[in-house]
N, C-alpha and C positions, 0 to 999 in steps of 0.2 A: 504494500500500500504506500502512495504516495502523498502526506500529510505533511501537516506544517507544523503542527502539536497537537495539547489539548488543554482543557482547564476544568475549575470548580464554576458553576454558574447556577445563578438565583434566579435569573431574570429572561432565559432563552424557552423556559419550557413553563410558559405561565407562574411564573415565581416556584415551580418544584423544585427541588436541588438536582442538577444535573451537571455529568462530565460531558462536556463538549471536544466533538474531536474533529478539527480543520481537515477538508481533503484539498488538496491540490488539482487546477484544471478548471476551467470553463468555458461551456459552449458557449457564453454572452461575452460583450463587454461593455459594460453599462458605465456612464462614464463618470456619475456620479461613486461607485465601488469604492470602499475604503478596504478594502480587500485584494484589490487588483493586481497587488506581488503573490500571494497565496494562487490567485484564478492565475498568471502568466507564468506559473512555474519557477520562480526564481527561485533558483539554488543555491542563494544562501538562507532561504528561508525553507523550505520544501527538501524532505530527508525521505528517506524510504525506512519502513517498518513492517517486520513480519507480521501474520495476524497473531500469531500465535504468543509474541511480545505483546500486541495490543490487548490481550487478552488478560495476560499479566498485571498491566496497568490497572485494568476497571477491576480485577477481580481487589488490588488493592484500596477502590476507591468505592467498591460496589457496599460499603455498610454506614456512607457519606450521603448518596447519591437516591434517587428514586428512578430517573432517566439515564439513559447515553443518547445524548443528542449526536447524528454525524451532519456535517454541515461544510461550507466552503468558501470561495468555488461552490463548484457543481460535485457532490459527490454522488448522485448515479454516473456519474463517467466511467466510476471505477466498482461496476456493480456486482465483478466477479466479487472485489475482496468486499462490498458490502453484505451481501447475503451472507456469509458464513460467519462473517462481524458478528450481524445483529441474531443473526441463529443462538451463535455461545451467548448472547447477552440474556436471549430469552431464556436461558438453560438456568440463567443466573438467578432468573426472576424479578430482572430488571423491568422498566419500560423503555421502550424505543421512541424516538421522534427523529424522524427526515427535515432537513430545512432544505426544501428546493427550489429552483425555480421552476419547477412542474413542465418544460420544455421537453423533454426523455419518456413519452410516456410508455411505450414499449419495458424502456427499464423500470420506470413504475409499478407495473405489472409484475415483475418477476421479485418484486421487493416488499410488495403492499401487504399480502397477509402477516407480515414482520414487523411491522411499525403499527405503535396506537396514538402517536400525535404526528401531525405533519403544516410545519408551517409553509410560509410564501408567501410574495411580495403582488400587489397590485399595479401591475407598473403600465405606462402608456408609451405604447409602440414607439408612435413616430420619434420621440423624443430621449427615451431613457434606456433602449437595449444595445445601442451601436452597431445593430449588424442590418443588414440588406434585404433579408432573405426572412422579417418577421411574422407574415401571412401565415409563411409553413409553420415555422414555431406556434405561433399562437392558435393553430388549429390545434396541437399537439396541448399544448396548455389547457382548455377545452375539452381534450380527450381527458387527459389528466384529471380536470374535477369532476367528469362524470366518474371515472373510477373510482373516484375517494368516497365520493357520495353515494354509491351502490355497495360499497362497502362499510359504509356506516364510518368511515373513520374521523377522528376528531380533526375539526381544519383549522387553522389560525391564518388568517386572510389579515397581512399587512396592509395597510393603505399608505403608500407615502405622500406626506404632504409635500406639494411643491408650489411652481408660479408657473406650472403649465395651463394654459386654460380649462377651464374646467368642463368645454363641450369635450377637450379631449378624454378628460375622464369619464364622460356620461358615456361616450362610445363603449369601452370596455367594458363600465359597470353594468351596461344592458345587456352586454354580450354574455357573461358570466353568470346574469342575475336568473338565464332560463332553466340554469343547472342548479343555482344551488336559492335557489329560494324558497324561503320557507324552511329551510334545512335547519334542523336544531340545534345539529352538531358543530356548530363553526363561531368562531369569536370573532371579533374585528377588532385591528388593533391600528390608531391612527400613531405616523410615525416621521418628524419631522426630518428632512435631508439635511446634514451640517456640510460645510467646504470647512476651510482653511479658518479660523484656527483649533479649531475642533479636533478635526483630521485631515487626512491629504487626498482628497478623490483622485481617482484615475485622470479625469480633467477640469482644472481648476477653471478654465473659463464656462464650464458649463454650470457650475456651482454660481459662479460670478450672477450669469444669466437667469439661473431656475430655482437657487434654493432659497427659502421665504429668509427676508433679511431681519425680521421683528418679532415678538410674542403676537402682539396683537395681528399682525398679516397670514401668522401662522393658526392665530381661533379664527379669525374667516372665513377662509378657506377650509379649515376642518370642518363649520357647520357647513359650509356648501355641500361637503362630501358626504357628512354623514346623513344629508337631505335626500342625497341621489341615491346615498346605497339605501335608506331606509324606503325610497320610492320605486326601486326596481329590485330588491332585496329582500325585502321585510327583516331589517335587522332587527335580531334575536339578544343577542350578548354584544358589549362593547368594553373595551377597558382600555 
């Protein structure tokens, strides 16, 4: 497995205690990513680890923890070494949660009766994935939460707050809202983008451009959002 580390966390799996563990690689490049040495592989960050060491690790941490979050990057990229991951984890009598961007949904699939939380981000195409080729991806996204939803599984739907217009969010939110609406099982979490000096996004003049400069620009815009998802949604849970 190609990882970056991992850690103790309070706040990645609904305030549960969970080890979180970075994977290296990503099909996106989103340009706001504070991440974006972990998703480009840099090797002074990104070390290889057997599963069998990984294993090692949580079984030291597994009377700490409730979860093992794996997360990244994308890690369904590396779905051979996630399945037998989260296998021993469930042996351990752990919980599992996936953070993905839900773009892989083939590897989804070969992953999903393994996880009982699964986060993801709400992001808007034109503006916030960097690649070309979004249609395909987002049909696959799509795919993606029909499978979570057929499988009952718990969803944690990020919303990032930005200074993108917000017809561009109404697009997505309606696109999504035929799959999961009404769904019981899903939170909604709104979640402000920082630049510089917070952290160092992938690209700093996009942060310049998009990401809300004030508290108060930033509650506006959240009530606009959670206007839309409540209107094409039916939001259930929020925190």
């Amino acid at each position: 497995m190609l990882v970056a580390g991992w850690r103790f966390s309070l706040s990645d799996v609904k305030n549960h205690p969970a080890l979180v563990i970075w994977f290296c690689g990503c099909n996106l490049l989103c340009p706001f990513c504070h991440n974006w040495r972990i998703s480009s592989l840099d090797p002074n960050i990104c070390f290889d680890i057997s599963i069998p060491r990984m294993i090692q690790e949580i079984e030291k941490a597994k009377r700490f923890v409730e979860y093992v979050q794996v997360t990244g990057g994308e890690p369904l990229l590396q779905i051979r070494e996630i399945v037998p991951l989260l296998n021993e984890v469930k042996k351990m009598g752990l919980k599992t949660s996936l953070n993905s961007n839900l773009t892989l949904s083939k590897e989804l699939e070969l992953v999903v009766d393994l996880v009982d939380h699964v986060a993801t981000d709400l992001k808007v195409p034109s503006y916030m994935y960097g690649i070309s080729n979004w249609d395909a991806m987002f049909e696959r996204f799509l795919d993606s939460l029909h499978i979570l939803v057929e499988k009952g599984k718990e969803i944690e739907l990020r919303v990032l707050v930005t200074r993108i217009p917000i017809d561009e969010y109404m697009k997505v939110i309606k696109s999504i809202g035929d799959i999961i609406k009404g769904y019981r099982n899903i939170h909604i979490v709104f979640r402000r983008i920082y630049g510089k000096p917070l952290v160092e996004p992938r690209i700093d003049d996009w942060c310049t451009a998009f990401c809300v400069r004030d508290e108060e620009e930033y509650r506006r815009k959240e009530e606009e959002l959670r206007s839309l998802i409540q209107q094409y949604i039916y939001l259930v849970k929020t925190r």
